[in-house]
C-alpha positions as CSV (number, residue, x, y, z in Angstrom):
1,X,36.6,80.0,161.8
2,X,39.1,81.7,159.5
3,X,37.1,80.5,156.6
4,X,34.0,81.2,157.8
5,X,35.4,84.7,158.5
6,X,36.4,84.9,154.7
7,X,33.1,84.3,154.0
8,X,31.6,86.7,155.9
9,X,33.0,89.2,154.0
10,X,35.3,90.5,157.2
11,X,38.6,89.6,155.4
12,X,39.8,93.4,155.9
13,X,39.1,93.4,159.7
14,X,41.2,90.2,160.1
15,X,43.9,91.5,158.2
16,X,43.9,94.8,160.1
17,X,43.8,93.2,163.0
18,X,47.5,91.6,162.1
19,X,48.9,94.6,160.9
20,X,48.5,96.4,163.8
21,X,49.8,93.7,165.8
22,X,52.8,93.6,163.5
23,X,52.9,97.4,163.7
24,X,53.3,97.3,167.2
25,X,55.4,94.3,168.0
26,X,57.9,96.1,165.7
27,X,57.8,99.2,167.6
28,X,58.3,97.1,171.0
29,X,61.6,95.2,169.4
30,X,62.6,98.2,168.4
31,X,62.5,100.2,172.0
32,X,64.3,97.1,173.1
33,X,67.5,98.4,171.6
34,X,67.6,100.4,174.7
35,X,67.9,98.7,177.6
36,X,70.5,96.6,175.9
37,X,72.9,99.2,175.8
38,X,72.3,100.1,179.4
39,X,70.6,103.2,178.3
40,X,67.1,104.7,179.7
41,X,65.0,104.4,177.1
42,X,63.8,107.3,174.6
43,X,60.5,109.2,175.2
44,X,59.8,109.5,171.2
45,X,60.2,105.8,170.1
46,X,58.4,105.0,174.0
47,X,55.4,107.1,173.3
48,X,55.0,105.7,169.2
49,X,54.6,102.1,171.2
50,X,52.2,103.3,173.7
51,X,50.1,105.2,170.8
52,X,49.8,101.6,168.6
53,X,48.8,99.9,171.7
54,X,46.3,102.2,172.6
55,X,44.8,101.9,169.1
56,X,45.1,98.6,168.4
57,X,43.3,98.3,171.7
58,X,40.4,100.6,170.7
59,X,40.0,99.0,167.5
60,X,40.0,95.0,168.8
61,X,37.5,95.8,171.5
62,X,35.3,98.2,169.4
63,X,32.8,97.1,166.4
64,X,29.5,98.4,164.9
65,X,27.5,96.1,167.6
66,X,29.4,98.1,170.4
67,X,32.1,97.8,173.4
68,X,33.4,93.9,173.4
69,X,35.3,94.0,176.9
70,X,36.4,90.4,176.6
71,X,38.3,91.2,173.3
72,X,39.9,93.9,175.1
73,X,40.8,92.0,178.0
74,X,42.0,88.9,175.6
75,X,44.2,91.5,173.7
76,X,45.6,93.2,176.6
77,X,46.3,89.9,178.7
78,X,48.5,88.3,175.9
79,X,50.1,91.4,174.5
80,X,51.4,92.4,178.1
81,X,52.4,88.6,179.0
82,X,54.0,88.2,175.5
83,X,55.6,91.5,175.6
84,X,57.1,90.6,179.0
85,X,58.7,87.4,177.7
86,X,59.9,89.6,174.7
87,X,61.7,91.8,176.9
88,X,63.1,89.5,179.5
89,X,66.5,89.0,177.0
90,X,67.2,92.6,176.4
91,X,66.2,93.6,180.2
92,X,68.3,91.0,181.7
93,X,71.8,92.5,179.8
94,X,72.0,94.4,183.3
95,X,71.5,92.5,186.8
96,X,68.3,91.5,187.0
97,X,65.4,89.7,188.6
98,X,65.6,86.0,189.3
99,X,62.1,85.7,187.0
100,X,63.6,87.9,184.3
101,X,66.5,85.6,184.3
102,X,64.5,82.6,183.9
103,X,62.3,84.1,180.8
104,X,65.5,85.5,179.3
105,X,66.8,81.4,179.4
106,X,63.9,80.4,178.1
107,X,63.2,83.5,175.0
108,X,64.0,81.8,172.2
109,X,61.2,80.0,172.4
110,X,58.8,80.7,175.5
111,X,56.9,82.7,173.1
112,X,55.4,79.6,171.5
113,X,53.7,79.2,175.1
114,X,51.6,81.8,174.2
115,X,49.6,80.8,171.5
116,X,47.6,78.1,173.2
117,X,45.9,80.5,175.3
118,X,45.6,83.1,172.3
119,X,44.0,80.2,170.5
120,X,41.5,79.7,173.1
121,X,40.8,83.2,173.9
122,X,40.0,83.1,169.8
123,X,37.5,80.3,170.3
124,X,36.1,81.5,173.2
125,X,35.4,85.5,172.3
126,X,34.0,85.8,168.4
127,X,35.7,88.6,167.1
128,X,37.4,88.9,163.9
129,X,39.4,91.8,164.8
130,X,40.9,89.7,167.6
131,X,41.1,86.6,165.4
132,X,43.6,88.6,163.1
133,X,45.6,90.1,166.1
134,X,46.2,86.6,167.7
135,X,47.1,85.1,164.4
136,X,49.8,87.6,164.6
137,X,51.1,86.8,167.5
138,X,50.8,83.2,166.5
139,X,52.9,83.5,163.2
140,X,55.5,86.0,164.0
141,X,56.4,83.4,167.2
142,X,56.8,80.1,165.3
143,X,58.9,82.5,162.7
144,X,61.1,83.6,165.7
145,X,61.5,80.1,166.4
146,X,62.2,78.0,163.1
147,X,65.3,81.6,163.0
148,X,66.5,80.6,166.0
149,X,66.1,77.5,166.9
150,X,69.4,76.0,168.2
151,X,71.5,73.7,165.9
152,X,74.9,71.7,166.8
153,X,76.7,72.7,163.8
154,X,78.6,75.5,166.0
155,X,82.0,74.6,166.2
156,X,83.8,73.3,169.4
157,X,86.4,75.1,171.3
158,X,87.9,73.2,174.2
159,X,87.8,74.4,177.5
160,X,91.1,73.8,179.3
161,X,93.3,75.7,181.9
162,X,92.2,78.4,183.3
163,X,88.8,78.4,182.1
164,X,88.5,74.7,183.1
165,X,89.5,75.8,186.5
166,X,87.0,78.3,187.0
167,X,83.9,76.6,185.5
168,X,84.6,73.6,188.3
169,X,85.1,76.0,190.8
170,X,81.7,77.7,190.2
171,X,80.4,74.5,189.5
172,X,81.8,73.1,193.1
173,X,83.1,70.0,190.7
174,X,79.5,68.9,189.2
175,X,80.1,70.6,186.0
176,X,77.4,68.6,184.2
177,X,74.8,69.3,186.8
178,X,75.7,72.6,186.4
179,X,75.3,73.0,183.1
180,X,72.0,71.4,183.5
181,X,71.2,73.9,186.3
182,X,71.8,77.0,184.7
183,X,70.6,75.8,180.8
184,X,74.4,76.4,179.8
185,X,73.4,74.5,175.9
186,X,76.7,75.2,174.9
187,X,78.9,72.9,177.2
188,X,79.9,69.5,175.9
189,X,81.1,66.8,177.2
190,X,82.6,64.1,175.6
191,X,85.6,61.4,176.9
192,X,86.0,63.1,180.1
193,X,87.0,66.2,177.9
194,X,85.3,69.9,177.9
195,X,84.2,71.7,174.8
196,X,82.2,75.2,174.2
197,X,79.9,74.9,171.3
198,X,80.9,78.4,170.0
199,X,79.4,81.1,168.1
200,X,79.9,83.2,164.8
201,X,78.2,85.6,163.0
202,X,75.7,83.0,161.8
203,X,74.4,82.0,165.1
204,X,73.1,83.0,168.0
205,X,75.5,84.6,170.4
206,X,76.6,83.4,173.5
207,X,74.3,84.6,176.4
208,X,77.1,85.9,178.5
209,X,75.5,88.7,180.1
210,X,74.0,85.6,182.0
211,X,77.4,83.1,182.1
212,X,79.6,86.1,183.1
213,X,77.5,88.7,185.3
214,X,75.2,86.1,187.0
215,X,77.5,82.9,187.1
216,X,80.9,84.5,187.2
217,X,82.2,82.1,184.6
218,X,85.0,83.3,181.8
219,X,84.2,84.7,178.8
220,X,83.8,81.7,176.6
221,X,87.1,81.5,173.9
222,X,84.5,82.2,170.4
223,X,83.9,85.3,172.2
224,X,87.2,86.3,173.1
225,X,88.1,85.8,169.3
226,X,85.3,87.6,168.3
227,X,86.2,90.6,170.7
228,X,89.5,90.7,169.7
229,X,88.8,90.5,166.1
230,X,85.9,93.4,166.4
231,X,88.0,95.5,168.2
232,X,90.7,95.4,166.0
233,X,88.6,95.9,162.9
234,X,87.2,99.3,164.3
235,X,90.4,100.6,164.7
236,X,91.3,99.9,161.7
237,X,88.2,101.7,160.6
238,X,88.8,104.8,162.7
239,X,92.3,104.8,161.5
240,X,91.2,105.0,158.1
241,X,88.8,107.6,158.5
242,X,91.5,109.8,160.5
243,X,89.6,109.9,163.8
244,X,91.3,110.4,167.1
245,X,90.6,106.9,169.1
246,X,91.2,104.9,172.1
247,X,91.2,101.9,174.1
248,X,89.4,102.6,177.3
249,X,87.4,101.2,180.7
250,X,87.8,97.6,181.1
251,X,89.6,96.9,177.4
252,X,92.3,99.3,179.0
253,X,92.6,98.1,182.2
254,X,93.3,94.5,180.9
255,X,95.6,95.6,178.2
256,X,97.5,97.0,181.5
257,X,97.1,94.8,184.4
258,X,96.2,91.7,182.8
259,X,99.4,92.2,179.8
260,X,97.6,92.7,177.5
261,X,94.7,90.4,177.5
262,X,91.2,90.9,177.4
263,X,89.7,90.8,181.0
264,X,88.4,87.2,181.4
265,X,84.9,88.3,182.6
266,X,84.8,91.0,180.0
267,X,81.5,91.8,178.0
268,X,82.0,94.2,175.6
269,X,84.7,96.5,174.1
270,X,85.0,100.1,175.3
271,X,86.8,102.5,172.7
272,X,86.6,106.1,172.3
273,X,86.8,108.7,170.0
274,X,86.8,112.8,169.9
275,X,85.1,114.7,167.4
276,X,87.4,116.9,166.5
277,X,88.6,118.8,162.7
278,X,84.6,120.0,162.7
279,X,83.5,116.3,162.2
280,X,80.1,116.0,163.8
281,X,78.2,113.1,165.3
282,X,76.4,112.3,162.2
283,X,79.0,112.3,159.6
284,X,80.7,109.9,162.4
285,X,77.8,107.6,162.8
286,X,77.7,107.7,158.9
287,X,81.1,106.4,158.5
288,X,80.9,103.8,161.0
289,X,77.7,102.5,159.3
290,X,79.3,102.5,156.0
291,X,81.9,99.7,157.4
292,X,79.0,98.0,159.2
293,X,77.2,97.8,156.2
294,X,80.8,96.5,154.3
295,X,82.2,94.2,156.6
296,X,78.7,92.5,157.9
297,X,77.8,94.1,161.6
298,X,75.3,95.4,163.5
299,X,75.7,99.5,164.1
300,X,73.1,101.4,166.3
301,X,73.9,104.7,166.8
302,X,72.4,107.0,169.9
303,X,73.3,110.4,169.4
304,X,71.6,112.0,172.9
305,X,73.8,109.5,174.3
306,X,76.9,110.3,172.5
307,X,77.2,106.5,172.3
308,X,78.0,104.4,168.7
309,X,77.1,100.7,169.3
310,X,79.0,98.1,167.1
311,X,77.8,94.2,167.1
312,X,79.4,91.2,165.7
313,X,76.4,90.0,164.7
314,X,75.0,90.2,161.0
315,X,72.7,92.7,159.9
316,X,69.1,91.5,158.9
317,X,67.4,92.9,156.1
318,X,63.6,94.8,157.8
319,X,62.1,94.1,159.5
320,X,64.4,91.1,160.6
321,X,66.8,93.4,162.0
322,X,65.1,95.1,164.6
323,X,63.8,91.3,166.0
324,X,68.0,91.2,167.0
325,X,67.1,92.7,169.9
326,X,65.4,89.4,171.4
327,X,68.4,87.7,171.5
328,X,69.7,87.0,174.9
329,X,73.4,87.6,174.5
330,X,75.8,89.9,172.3
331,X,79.0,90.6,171.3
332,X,79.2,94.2,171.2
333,X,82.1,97.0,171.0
334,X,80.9,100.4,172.8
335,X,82.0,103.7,171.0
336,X,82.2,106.3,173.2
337,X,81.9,109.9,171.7
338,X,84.1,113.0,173.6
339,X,83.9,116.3,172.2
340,X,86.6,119.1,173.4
341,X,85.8,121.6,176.4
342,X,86.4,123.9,179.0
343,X,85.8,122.7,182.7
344,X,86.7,124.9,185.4
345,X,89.0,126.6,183.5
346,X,90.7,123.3,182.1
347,X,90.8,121.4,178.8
348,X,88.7,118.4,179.3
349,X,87.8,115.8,176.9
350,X,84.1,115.7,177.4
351,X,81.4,112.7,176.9
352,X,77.4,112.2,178.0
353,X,77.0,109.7,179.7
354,X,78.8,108.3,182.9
355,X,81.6,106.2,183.1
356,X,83.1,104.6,186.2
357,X,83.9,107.4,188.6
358,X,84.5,109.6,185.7
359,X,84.8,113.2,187.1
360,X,81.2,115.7,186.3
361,X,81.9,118.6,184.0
362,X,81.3,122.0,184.5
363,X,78.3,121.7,181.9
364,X,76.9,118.2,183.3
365,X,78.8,115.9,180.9
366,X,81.5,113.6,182.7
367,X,85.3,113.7,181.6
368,X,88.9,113.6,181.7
369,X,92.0,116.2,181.6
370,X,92.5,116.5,178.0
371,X,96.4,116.0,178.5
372,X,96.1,112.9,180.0
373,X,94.4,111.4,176.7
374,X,95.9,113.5,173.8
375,X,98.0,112.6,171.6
376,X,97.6,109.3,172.5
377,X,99.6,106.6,172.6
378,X,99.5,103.0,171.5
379,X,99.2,99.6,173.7
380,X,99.7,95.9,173.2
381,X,95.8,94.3,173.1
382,X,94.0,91.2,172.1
383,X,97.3,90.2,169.7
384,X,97.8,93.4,168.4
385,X,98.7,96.8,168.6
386,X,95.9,99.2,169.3
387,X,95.6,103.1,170.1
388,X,95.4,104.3,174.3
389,X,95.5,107.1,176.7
390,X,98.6,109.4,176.7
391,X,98.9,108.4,180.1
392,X,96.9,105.3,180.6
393,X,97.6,105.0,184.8
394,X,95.9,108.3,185.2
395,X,93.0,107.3,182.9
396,X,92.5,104.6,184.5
397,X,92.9,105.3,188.8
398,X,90.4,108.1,187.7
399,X,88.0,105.9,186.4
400,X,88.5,102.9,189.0
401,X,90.7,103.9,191.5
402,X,93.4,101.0,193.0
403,X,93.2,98.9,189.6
404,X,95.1,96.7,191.5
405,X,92.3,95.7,193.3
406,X,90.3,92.7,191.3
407,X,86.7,93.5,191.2
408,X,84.0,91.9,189.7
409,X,81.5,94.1,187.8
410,X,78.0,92.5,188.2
411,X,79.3,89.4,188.9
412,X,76.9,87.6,192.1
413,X,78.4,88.0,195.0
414,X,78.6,84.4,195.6
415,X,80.1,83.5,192.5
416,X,82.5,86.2,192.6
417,X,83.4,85.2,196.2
418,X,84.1,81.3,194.6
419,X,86.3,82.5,191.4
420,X,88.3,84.3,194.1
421,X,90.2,81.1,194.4
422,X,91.0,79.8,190.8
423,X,91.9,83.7,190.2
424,X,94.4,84.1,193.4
425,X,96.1,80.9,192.0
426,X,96.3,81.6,188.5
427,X,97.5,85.2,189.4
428,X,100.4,83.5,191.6
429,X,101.6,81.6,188.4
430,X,100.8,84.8,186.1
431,X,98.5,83.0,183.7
432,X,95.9,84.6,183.9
């Protein structure tokens, strides 16, 4: 049909058909970026999506013979399903839906299910325009594939002591079946013997979003390096550049319960910073770019947020790097932006977005005392030495309370009720 199409003389239909497609799948990755970082998404980038749909739409279903309803309906159909399987990854960072867990485990390559209904969908309704579109779809899914397919050249980390013990608690001692079970691709075993398969910049990362929050494992040891080694670089960074940081939320609160260690269901790294000496968000987000682009990592900035997202994983060149936001896991440090202010009459360090139990401003933004932040003091963390609240017990009961109290962040409540036991006993022998 393609070549028949050619002949026809309908070459620039069929190609405009794929652009569009291309125009808006971009668009859709791109909004993905969103939900990723817990954030509601944006009504600018929202509405651009919506507009290419609605024209793409239009155009598929609309020709010089008239209204062609099964070209829209074809469009639509595989679009939205497609769209939905895009999504699942980036939706299910934050608890979610048994069936968005299952298309997030499957994303890397559920996509390829599409294409044999698009291809019969292009058999079955003769239009070019349509033709183009699911070519589209067909192309830019086998690309997404052959990326990031998986490989076994990621190297092994054992798994031994504490992590051991809480992967066969969770497991209830079939740890094979439960790797099985869940689609856990990176646990080998091999002479009785656990390994993680880890990962690095080059790969994939680990999909602990899913591990951690839904399973209640540990954070597997590539990404505890890779943590460490991220959040250490950014303060190095900050340092440089002479801006007033801090470690904060649960990177604090395991530098000082847990002695220093990251907390072993941790996700992210949360560090702050205050704009302060007149710099403004932009010359901030600028900087932190600059060492994105010079030491190879991912930097999305949200400024109506007030939020500076830094990712271990490589930067792609376009439109490669806005397709990042299919994958189902990653390593991530979260740079929280406070600006000075007055709240009730007192000197508050003042951010957008909630944190914790963070106390409300006066003017709707959340916040702390400014004297219990500034000047700030340092903190053993993650093997080194690393900026922290002035008074880092206040910082933290106003943010969680008892912080003597274990508790599980998004964790299921069954598998944080089974960890409960491998934790009490490793706390008793202060391993953990």
């Amino acid at each position: 049909m393609f070549l028949e199409t050619l002949r026809a003389g309908l070459a620039v239909e069929f190609f405009m058909g794929m652009a569009l497609y291309a125009a808006i799948y971009l668009s859709f990755v791109r909004l993905l970026r969103f939900p990723r970082n817990w954030l509601s998404v944006s009504l600018s980038p929202a509405f651009t999506t919506a507009v290419l749909m609605i024209i793409t739409a239009v155009y598929v279903s609309v020709s010089h013979v008239g209204f062609d309803p099964f070209a829209l309906v074809a469009s639509v159909g595989i679009i939205g399903v497609l769209f939905c399987i895009i999504a699942a990854p980036a939706i299910a960072f934050q608890p979610a839906l048994r069936w968005v867990e299952f298309m997030a485990k499957h994303g890397n390559y559920a996509g390829l299910y599409i294409i044999l209904p698009a291809g019969f969908a292009a058999y079955a309704v003769p239009n070019v325009k349509l033709l183009g579109l699911l070519s589209a779809v067909a192309v830019i899914e086998v690309v997404w594939f052959i990326r990031h397919r998986p490989n076994n050249r990621r190297p092994l980390h054992p798994i031994v002591d504490y992590d051991l013990s809480v992967l066969k608690a969770q497991a209830g001692g079939d740890i094979k079946n439960f790797a099985r079970r869940h689609g856990i691709d990176e646990l080998v075993l091999s002479e009785g013997a656990f390994s993680w398969r880890g990962c690095s910049a080059d790969t994939l990362p680990c999909p602990f979003n899913l591990y951690v929050n839904r399973l209640g494992l540990n954070t597997a040891p590539c990404c505890r390096e890779h943590l460490a080694e991220l959040c250490h670089s950014v303060a190095i960074c900050l340092k440089d550049m002479d801006v007033t940081h801090w470690l904060e939320g649960g990177s604090l609160l395991g530098a000082v319960r847990e002695r220093g260690q990251i907390l072993a269901w941790e996700d992210d790294v949360d560090v702050s910073v205050v704009l302060d000496s007149g710099r403004t968000f932009d010359q901030l987000a600028a900087g932190i770019s600059a060492y994105g682009e010079r030491e190879g990592l991912h930097v999305d900035a949200f400024k109506n947020e007030g939020l500076i997202s830094i990712s271990f994983d490589r930067p792609q060149a376009w439109p490669f790097s806005w397709e990042r936001n299919r994958m189902r896991g990653e390593i991530r440090l979260d740079l929280a932006v406070y600006e000075h202010a007055l709240s009730f009459g007192e000197a508050v360090l003042e951010r957008k977005s909630p944190k914790a139990a963070m106390s409300k401003t006066e003017s709707g933004g959340f916040g702390l005392a400014r004297e219990i932040v500034l000047p700030t003091s340092t903190i053993d963390f993650a093997g080194g030495n690393i900026a922290c609240p002035n008074k880092p017990l206040e910082y933290l009961s106003a943010l969680y309370g008892d912080i003597g109290e274990v508790v599980y962040t998004y964790v299921d409540e069954a598998a944080a009720e089974t960890r409960c036991r491998p934790d009490t006993t490793e706390a008793a022998m202060g391993t953990r």
